[in-house]
N, C-alpha and C positions, 0 to 999 in steps of 0.2 A: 552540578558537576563541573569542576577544573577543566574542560576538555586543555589546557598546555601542560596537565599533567601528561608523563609516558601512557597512563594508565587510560585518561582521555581517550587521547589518539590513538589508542588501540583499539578502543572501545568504537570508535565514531568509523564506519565504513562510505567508500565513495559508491556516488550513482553509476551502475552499469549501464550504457546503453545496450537496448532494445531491439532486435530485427522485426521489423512486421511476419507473422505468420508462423511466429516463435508462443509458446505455452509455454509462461512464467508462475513459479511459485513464489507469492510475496508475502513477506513476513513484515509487518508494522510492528511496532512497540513502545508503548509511554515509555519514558524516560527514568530508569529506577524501578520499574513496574508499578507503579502508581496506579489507580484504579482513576482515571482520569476522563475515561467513556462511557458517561451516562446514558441513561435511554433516548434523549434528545439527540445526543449525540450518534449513537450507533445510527438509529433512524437515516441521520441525513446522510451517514455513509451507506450504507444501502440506498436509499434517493439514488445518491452521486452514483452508484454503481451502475443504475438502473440507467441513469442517465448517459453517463459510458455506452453501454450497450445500445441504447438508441441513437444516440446520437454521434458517436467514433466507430460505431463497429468493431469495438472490445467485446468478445467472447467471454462472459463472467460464468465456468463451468462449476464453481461450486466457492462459496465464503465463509469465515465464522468470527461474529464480531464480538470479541469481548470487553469487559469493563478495561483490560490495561492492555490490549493486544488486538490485528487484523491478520486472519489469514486469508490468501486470494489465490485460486486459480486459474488464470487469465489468458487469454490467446490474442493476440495482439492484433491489430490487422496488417495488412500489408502495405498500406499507404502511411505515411508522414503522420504522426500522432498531435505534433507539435503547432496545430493552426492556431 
Protein backbone atom coordinates (compact mmCIF):
# COMPACT_ATOMS: atom_id res chain seq x y z
CA UNK A 1 0.00 0.00 0.00
CA UNK A 2 0.97 3.81 -1.07
CA UNK A 3 0.73 4.91 2.66
CA UNK A 4 1.49 8.98 0.69
CA UNK A 5 -1.55 8.20 -0.78
CA UNK A 6 -4.87 10.46 1.03
CA UNK A 7 -6.12 7.00 1.26
CA UNK A 8 -2.94 5.76 3.10
CA UNK A 9 -2.92 8.17 5.61
CA UNK A 10 -6.20 7.68 6.48
CA UNK A 11 -5.97 4.17 6.70
CA UNK A 12 -2.59 4.28 8.95
CA UNK A 13 -3.60 5.34 12.70
CA UNK A 14 -0.98 6.94 15.48
CA UNK A 15 0.12 4.99 18.90
CA UNK A 16 -2.21 6.16 21.78
CA UNK A 17 -0.41 6.32 24.97
CA UNK A 18 -1.34 4.11 27.88
CA UNK A 19 -2.16 4.87 31.61
CA UNK A 20 -1.04 2.11 33.91
CA UNK A 21 -4.24 0.51 35.59
CA UNK A 22 -6.22 1.39 32.39
CA UNK A 23 -8.18 -2.05 30.53
CA UNK A 24 -7.39 -1.66 26.85
CA UNK A 25 -9.08 -3.22 23.83
CA UNK A 26 -6.58 -4.10 21.08
CA UNK A 27 -7.27 -4.70 17.79
CA UNK A 28 -3.95 -5.88 15.57
CA UNK A 29 -4.39 -6.47 11.81
CA UNK A 30 -2.18 -7.81 8.80
CA UNK A 31 -1.96 -5.52 6.41
CA UNK A 32 -4.98 -5.94 3.57
CA UNK A 33 -6.10 -8.86 5.77
CA UNK A 34 -3.85 -11.26 4.49
CA UNK A 35 -3.84 -14.49 6.27
CA UNK A 36 -0.30 -13.94 7.37
CA UNK A 37 -0.44 -15.73 11.06
CA UNK A 38 0.38 -19.13 10.90
CA UNK A 39 0.39 -21.58 13.70
CA UNK A 40 3.95 -20.97 14.52
CA UNK A 41 3.11 -17.87 14.55
CA UNK A 42 0.00 -17.27 16.71
CA UNK A 43 1.92 -19.79 19.32
CA UNK A 44 4.57 -17.20 19.95
CA UNK A 45 2.03 -14.52 20.29
CA UNK A 46 0.40 -16.19 23.07
CA UNK A 47 4.19 -17.20 24.47
CA UNK A 48 4.69 -13.28 24.19
CA UNK A 49 1.42 -12.85 26.08
CA UNK A 50 2.26 -15.29 28.55
CA UNK A 51 5.41 -13.70 29.05
CA UNK A 52 3.77 -10.20 29.42
CA UNK A 53 1.97 -11.35 32.26
CA UNK A 54 4.79 -12.78 34.12
CA UNK A 55 7.08 -10.75 33.53
CA UNK A 56 5.37 -6.75 33.22
CA UNK A 57 2.42 -7.43 35.10
CA UNK A 58 0.04 -7.06 32.08
CA UNK A 59 -3.30 -8.44 33.03
CA UNK A 60 -4.23 -10.71 29.68
CA UNK A 61 -8.30 -11.00 30.62
CA UNK A 62 -9.11 -12.66 27.54
CA UNK A 63 -7.37 -13.12 23.55
CA UNK A 64 -8.21 -14.48 20.17
CA UNK A 65 -5.50 -15.08 17.61
CA UNK A 66 -6.33 -15.44 14.11
CA UNK A 67 -4.72 -16.18 10.82
CA UNK A 68 -4.94 -12.11 9.67
CA UNK A 69 -6.07 -10.65 13.00
CA UNK A 70 -5.21 -10.23 17.28
CA UNK A 71 -7.80 -9.29 19.62
CA UNK A 72 -6.47 -8.28 23.37
CA UNK A 73 -8.08 -7.61 26.58
CA UNK A 74 -5.45 -6.10 28.56
CA UNK A 75 -5.05 -4.24 31.85
CA UNK A 76 -1.97 -2.53 32.00
CA UNK A 77 -0.16 -2.09 35.21
CA UNK A 78 0.58 0.82 36.97
CA UNK A 79 4.17 1.25 36.66
CA UNK A 80 6.25 2.26 33.42
CA UNK A 81 5.77 -0.49 30.77
CA UNK A 82 8.72 0.95 28.84
CA UNK A 83 11.94 -0.76 30.67
Amino acid sequence: MDISSSRGRSALRSARAASGGLTCLVTVRCCQRQSLLSPPVRRNCIESLLWLQRNRGVLVHAFVVMSSHVHLVLTLPAEQLSR
